[in-house]
C-alpha positions as CSV (number, residue, x, y, z in Angstrom):
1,X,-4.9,16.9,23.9
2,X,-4.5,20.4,23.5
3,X,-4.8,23.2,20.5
4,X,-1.3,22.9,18.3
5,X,-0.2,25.4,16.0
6,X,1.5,24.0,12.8
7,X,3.5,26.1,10.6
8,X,3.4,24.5,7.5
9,X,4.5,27.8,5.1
10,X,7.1,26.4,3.3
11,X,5.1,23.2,2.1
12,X,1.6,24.0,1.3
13,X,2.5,28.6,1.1
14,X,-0.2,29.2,4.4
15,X,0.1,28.7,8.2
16,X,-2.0,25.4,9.2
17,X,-4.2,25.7,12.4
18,X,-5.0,22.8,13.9
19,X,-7.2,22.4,17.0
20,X,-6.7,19.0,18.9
21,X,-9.0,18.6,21.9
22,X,-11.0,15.5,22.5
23,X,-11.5,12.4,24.6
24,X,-10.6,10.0,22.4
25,X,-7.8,8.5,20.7
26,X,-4.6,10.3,19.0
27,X,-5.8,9.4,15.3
28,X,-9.6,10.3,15.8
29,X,-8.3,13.5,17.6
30,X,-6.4,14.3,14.4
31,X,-9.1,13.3,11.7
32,X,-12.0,15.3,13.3
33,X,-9.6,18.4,13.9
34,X,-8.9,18.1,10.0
35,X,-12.6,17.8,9.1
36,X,-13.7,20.6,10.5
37,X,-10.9,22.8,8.7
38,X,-12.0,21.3,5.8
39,X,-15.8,22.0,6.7
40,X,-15.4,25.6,7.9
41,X,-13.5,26.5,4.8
42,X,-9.7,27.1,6.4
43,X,-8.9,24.2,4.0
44,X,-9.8,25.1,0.3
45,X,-10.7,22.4,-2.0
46,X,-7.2,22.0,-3.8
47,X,-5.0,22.7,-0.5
48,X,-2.5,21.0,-0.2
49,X,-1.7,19.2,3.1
50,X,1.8,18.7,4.4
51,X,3.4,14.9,4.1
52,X,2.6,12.6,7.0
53,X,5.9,12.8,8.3
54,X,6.2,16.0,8.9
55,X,2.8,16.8,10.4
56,X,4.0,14.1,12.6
57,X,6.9,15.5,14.1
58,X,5.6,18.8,14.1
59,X,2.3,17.6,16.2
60,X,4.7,15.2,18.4
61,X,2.6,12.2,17.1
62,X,3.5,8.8,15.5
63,X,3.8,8.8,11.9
64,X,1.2,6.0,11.3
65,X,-1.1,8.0,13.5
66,X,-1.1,11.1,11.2
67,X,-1.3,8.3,8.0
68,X,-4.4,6.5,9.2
69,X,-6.2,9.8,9.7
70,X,-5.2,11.0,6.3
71,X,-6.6,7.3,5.1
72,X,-9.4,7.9,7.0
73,X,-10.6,11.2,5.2
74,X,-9.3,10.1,1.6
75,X,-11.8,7.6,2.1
76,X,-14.6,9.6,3.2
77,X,-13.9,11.9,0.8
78,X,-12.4,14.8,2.7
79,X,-9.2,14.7,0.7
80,X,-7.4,12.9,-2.4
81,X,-4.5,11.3,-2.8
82,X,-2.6,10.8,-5.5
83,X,0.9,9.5,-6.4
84,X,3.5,12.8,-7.0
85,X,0.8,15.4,-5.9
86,X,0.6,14.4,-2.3
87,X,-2.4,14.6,-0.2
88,X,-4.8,17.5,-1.3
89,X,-8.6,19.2,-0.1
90,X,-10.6,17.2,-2.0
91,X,-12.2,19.6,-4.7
92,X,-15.3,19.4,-4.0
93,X,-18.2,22.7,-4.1
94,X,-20.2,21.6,-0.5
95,X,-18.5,20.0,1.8
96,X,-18.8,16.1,2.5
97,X,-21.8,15.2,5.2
98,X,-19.7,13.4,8.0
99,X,-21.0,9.6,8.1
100,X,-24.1,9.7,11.0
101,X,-24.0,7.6,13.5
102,X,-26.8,5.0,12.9
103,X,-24.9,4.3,9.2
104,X,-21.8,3.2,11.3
105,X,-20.6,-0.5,12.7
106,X,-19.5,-1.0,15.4
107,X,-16.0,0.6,15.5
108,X,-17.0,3.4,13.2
109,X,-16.4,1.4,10.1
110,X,-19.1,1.1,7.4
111,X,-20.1,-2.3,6.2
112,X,-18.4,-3.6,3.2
113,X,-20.4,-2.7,-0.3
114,X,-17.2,-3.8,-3.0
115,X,-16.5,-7.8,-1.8
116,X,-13.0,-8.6,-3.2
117,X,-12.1,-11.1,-0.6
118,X,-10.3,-14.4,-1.9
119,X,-11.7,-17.9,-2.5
120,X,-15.2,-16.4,-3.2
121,X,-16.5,-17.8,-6.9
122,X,-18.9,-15.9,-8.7
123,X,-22.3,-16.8,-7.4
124,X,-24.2,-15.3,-10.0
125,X,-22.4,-17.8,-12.7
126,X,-24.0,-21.3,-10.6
127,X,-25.0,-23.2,-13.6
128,X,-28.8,-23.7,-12.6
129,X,-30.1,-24.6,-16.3
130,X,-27.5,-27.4,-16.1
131,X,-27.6,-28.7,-12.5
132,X,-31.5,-28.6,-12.9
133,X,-31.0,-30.8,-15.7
134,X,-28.7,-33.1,-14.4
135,X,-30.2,-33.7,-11.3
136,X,-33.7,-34.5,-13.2
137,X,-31.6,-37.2,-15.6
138,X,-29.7,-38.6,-12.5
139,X,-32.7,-39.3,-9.9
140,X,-34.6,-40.4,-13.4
141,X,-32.4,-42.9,-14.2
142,X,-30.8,-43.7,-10.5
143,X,-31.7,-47.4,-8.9
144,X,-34.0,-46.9,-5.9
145,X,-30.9,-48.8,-4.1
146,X,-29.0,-45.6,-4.0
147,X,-31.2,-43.8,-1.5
148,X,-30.8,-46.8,0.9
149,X,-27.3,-47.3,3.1
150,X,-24.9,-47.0,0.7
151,X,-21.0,-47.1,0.5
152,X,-18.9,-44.9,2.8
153,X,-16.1,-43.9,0.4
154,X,-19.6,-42.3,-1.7
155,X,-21.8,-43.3,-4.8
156,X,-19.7,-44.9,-7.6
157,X,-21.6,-43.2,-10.0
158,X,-19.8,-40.2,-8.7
159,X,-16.1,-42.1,-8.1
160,X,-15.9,-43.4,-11.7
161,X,-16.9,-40.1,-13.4
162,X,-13.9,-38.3,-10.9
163,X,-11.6,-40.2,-11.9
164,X,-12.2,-40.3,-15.1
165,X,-12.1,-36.4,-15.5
166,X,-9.3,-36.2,-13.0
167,X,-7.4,-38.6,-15.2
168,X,-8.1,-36.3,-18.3
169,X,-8.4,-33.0,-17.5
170,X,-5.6,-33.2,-14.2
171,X,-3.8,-35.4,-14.7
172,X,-4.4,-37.9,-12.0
173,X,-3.4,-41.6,-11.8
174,X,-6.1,-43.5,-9.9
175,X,-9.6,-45.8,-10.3
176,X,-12.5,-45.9,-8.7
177,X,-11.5,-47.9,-6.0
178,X,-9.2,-45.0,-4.8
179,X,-11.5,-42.5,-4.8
180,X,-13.7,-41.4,-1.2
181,X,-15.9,-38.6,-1.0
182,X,-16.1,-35.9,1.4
183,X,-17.7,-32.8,1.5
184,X,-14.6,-30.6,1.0
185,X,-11.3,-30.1,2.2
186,X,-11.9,-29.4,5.3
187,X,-14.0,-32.2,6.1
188,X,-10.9,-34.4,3.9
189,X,-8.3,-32.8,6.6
190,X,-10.9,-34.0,9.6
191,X,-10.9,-37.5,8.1
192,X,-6.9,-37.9,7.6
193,X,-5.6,-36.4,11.0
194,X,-8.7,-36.5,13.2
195,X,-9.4,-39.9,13.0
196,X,-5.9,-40.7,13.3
197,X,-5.4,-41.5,9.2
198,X,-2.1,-39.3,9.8
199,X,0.1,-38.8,13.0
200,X,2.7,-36.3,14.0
201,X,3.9,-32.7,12.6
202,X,3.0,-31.6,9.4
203,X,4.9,-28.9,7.2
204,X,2.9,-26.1,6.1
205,X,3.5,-22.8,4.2
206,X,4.6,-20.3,5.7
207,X,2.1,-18.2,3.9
208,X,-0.9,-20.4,3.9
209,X,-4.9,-20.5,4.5
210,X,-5.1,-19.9,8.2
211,X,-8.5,-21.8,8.3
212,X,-6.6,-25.5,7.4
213,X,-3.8,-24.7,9.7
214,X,-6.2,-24.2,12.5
215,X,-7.9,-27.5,11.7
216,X,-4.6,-29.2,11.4
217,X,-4.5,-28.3,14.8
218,X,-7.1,-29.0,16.2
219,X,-7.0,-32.1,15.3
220,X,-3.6,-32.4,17.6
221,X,-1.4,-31.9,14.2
222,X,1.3,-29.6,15.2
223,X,2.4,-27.4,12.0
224,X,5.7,-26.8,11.0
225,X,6.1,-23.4,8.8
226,X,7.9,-23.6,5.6
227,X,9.5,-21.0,3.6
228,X,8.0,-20.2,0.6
229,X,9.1,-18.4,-3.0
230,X,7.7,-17.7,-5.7
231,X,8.0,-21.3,-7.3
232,X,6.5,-22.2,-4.3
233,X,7.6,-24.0,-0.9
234,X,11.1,-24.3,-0.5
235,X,12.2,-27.8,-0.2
236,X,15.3,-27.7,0.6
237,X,14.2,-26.5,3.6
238,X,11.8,-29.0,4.3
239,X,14.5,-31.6,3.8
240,X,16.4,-30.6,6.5
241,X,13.6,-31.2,8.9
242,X,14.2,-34.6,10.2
243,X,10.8,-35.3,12.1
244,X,8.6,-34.4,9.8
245,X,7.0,-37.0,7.2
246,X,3.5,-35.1,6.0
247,X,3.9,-31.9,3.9
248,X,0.8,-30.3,2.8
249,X,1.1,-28.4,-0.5
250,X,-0.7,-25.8,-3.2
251,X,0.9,-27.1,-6.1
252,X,-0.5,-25.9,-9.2
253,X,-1.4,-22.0,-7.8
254,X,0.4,-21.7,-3.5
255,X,-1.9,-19.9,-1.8
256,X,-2.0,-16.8,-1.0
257,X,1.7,-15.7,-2.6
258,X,0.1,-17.0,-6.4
259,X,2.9,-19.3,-7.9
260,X,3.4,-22.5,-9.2
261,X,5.6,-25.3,-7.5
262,X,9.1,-25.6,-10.0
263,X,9.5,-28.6,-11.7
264,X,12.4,-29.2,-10.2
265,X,10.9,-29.2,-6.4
266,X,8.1,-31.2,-7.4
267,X,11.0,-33.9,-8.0
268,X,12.7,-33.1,-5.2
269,X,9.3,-33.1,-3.1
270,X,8.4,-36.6,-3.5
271,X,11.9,-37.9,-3.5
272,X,11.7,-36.3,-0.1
273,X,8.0,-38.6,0.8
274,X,9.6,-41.5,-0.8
275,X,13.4,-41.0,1.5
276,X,11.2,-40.3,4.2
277,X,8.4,-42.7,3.8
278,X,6.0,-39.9,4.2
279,X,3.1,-38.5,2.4
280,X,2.5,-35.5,0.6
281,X,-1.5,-33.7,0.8
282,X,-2.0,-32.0,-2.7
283,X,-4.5,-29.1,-2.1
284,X,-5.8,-29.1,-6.1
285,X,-8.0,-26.1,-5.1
286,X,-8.4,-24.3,-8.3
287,X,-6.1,-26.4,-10.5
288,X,-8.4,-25.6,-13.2
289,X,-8.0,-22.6,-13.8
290,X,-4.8,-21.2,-15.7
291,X,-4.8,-18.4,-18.1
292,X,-1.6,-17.8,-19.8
293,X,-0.7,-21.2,-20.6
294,X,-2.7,-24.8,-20.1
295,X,-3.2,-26.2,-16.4
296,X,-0.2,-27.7,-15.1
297,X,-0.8,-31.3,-13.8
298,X,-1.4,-32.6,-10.6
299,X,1.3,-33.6,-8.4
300,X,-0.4,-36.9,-8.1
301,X,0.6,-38.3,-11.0
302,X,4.5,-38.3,-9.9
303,X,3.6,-40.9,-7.3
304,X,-0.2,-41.9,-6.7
305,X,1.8,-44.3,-3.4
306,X,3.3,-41.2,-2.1
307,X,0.3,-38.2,-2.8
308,X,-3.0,-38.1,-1.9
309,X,-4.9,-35.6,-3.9
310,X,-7.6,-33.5,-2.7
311,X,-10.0,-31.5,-4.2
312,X,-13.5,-29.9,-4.3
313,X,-16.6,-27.5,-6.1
314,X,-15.9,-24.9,-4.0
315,X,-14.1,-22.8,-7.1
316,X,-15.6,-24.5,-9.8
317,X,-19.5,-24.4,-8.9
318,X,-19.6,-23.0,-5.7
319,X,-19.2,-23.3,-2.0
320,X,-22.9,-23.9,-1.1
321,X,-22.2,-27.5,-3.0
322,X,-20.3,-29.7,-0.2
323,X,-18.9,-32.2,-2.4
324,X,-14.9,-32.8,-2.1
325,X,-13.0,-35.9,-2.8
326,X,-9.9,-37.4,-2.1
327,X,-7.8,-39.7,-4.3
328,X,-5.8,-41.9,-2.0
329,X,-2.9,-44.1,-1.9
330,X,-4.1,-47.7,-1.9
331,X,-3.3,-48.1,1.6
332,X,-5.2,-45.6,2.9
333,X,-8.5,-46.3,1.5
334,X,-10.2,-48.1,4.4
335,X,-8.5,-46.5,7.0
336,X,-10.2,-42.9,5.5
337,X,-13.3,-45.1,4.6
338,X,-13.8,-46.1,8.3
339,X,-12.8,-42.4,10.0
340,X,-16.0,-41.3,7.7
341,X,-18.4,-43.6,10.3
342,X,-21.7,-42.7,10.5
343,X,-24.2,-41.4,7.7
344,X,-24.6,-38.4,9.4
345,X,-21.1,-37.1,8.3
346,X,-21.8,-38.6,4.2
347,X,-22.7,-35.9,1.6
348,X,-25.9,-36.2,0.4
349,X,-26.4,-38.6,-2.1
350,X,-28.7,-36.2,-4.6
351,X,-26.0,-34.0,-4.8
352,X,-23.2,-36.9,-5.3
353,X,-25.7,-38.1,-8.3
354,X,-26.2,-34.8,-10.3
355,X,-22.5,-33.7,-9.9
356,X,-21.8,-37.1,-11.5
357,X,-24.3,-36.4,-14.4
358,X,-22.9,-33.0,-14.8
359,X,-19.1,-34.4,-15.5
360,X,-20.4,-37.5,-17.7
361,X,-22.8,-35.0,-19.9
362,X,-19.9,-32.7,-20.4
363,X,-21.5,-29.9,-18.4
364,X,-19.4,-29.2,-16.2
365,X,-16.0,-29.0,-18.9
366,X,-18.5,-26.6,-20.8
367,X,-19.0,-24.6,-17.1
368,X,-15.1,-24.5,-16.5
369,X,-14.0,-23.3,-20.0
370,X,-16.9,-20.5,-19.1
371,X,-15.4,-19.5,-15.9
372,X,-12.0,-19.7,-17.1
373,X,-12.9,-17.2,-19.8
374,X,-14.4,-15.0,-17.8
375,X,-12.0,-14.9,-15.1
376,X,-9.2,-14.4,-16.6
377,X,-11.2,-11.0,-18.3
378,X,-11.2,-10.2,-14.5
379,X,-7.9,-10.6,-13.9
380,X,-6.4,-8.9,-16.9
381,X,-9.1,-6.0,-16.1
382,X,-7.4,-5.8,-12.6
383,X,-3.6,-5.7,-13.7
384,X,-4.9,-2.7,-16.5
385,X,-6.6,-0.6,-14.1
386,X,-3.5,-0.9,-11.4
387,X,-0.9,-0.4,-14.4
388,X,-2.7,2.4,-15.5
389,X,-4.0,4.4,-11.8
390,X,-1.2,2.9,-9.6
391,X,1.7,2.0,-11.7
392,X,3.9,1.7,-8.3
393,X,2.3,-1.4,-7.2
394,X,3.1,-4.8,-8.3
395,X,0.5,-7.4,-9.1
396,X,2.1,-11.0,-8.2
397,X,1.8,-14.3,-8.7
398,X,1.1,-16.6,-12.0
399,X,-2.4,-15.4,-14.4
400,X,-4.1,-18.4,-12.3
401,X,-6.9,-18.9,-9.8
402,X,-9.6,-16.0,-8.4
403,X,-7.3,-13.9,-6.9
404,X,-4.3,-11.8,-6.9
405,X,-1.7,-10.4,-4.7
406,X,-0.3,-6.5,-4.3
407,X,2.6,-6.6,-3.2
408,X,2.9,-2.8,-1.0
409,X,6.1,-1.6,0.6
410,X,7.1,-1.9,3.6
411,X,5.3,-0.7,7.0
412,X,2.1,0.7,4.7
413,X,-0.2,-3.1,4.5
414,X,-1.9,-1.2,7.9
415,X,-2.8,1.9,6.4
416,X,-3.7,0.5,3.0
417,X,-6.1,-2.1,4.7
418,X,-8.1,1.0,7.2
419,X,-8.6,2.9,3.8
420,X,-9.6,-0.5,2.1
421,X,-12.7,-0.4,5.0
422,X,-13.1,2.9,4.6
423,X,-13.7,2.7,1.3
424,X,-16.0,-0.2,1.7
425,X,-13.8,-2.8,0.6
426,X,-13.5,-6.2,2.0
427,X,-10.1,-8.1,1.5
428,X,-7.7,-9.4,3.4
429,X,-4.0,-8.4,4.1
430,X,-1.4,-10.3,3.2
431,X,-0.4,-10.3,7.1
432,X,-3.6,-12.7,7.5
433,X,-2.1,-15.8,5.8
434,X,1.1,-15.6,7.5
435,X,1.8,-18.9,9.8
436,X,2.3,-17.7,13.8
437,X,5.8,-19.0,13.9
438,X,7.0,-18.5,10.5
439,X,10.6,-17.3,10.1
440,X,10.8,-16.2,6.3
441,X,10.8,-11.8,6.5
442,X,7.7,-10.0,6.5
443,X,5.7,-9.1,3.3
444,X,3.3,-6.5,2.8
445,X,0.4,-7.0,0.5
446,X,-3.3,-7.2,-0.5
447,X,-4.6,-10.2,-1.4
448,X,-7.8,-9.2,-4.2
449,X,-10.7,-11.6,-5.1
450,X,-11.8,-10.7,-8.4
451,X,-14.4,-13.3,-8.9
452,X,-17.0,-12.8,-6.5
453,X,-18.5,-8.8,-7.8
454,X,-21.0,-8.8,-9.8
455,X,-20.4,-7.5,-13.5
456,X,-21.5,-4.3,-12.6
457,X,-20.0,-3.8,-9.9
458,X,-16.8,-4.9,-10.7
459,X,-15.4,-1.9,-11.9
460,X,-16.9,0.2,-9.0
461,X,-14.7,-2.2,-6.9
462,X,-11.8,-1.9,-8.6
463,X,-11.9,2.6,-8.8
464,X,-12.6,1.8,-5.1
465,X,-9.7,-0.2,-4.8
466,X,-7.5,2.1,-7.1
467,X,-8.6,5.0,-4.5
468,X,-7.1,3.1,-1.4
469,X,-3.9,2.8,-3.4
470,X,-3.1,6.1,-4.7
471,X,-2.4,7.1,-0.9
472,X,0.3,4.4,-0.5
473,X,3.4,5.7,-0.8
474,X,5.7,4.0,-3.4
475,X,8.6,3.6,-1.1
């Protein structure tokens, strides 16, 4: 590339020199050129720099070129941005050290420090004091039976005290006898389409965890994308698909888009399984927790023939726990019972003991009102910082779950998400969780875990995060 002269008078009152030479690409071209104006002092902290746009046209480069580089150096600290001020020298006495070489990844990007990802629970908040306890009282009191083969659908210690509390606290219709264990859902989706359980295409959000569609897959289940709203997939749609008889669903909290499925779908949906003679796979993943209002109850209990409920600790303890259930039509029981086979696949029986001490002690209730308090203080201190710093951008979805979505505008999820790594955030994009061969429009967005930072980090994170959106535009 070679040295361009800019004449930026009329926007920022001075003449803008900009030397572009270099190997590499357009954007790094661009960035270093306005670093070193910055470091030899032809940018003054305060300048004001001329809109993306225009630089663009006046360099002959694409406009998201000329963005990144600008979302590049607000991150690094070169310059600020700021909603109605533009993009500005960042006021600063010494200039900013450039990043050396040795701190970078590969790519140039720094490792992540602020972890807002979704799905992650707080790890700090494990309830040791109480799992310690109620493993000691379970292998106390436990037969020396239950460390020999045992049942595959897991202990019945465990299957009584599930669906006891899924009765009560979900709203669940089901015994004992219709409960197997698993060690989460992705082991449950394994069992009901791996093993043959369920055959042929399955409907599945159109914005959805790409991690289940691609084990849906695998398992030879073809995935059909569904439109979905914000009261969740649109079944009216689904209806009109005439092959398809298994629907997998977020009821209480879709994820990624945040709502709730309507009552009046939920009626629809299982009229649909019951027309249809199909089933209908209830992801309960964090059911639990609600904050503006109480949980709404699991789909389950419209028809326990026609849903089979799934669920695991992955929210509500942690991830690192591999216990997961699924409540099952009658019918299913000893087909899902024999796809488990071998012991080698069972979760381990210690850990099936203690989690069903922790429910029958009341332990784990106490640790979900905990979490629910103290989540919902996360989420409320998310939606005051953005209403305050970045009142352009619209926080989505129902006060439910660990995360939240951002909805951006258009075309700017690409820029926002460079500056997000820049700025040593980890999250996802919106784009991440939309299904391959979807057909609904586009949406830009950030999807924001607020459960996994520490309390003293958090609101690092979130000035961080609050950084990374003062430089998108609001449309």
């Amino acid at each position: 590339m070679t040295e361009s002269w800019v004449n930026v008078a009329e926007r920022i009152g001075s003449d803008l020199h900009l030397e572009l030479a270099g190997t590499g690409g357009r954007r790094a071209v661009l960035a270093e050129a306005l670093r070193e104006a910055v470091r030899s002092g032809r940018l003054a902290p305060g300048t004001r720099l001329p809109p993306y746009r225009s630089l663009a046209a006046d360099l002959g480069l694409a406009r998201n070129t000329v963005a990144d580089a600008y979302a590049e150096l607000v991150a690094e600290g070169w310059l600020v941005g700021r909603q109605g001020s533009g993009t500005r020298v960042a006021p600063r006495t010494d200039p900013v050290k450039p990043l050396r070489r040795k701190e970078k990844r590969p790519g140039g990007v720094p490792g992540p420090v602020h972890l807002l990802r979704s799905g992650q629970p707080d790890a700090a908040s494990f309830p040791r004091s109480a799992w310690v306890t109620a493993a000691r009282r379970a292998l106390t009191a436990v037969p020396n039976e239950a460390f020999g083969p045992g049942d595959p659908r897991g202990r019945p210690d465990l299957r009584a005290a599930l669906a006891d509390y899924l009765s009560r606290a979900r709203g669940v219709r089901t015994d004992a006898d219709r409960v197997v264990i698993c060690s989460g859902f992705g082991h449950a989706l394994q069992l009901l389409f791996g093993a043959g359980v369920l055959r042929g295409p399955v409907s599945f959000d159109s914005y959805g965890l790409w991690v289940h569609r691609e084990l849906l897959e695998r398992a030879g289940a073809r995935t059909v994308p569904q439109a979905v709203d914000d009261d969740g997939v649109v079944t009216s749609e689904l209806v009109r698909h005439k092959g398809i008889r298994v629907a997998m669903v977020t009821a209480a909290h879709q994820f990624p888009l945040g709502g709730a499925l309507h009552s009046d779908r939920r009626v629809e949906l299982v009229e649909w399984a019951r027309a249809r003679g199909g089933v209908i796979l209830e992801d309960d993943y964090d059911g639990e927790f609600r904050y503006d209002r109480q949980p709404v109850g699991a789909l389950q209990g419209l028809d326990p023939d026609r849903v089979i409920y799934a669920g695991s600790v992955s929210k509500s303890l942690s991830p690192a726990v591999r216990v997961g259930w699924l409540v099952l039509p009658e019918h299913l029981v000893d087909d899902v019972a024999a796809a488990k086979g071998e012991r080698e696949s069972w979760t381990s029986v210690p850990d099936q003991l203690t989690l069903a001490e922790l429910i029958t002690s009341g332990a784990y209730d106490r640790h979900l009102r905990r979490m629910r308090q103290r989540y919902r203080q996360r989420r409320d201190q998310l939606v005051h910082t953005l209403a305050e710093r970045v009142p352009h951008i619209e926080v989505t979805g129902i006060a439910a779950g660990l995360h939240a979505v951002l909805r951006l505008p258009s075309g700017t999820e690409r820029t926002a998400l460079l500056a997000a790594r820049w700025q040593g955030i980890a999250l996802e994009g919106l784009s991440t969780f939309r299904h391959p061969r979807a057909v609904m429009p586009t949406q830009d967005g950030l999807v924001v875990g607020y459960a996994a930072p520490t309390d003293s980090a958090y609101a690092s994170a979130l000035e961080a995060l609050c950084r990374v959106l003062e430089g998108v535009s609001p449309g």
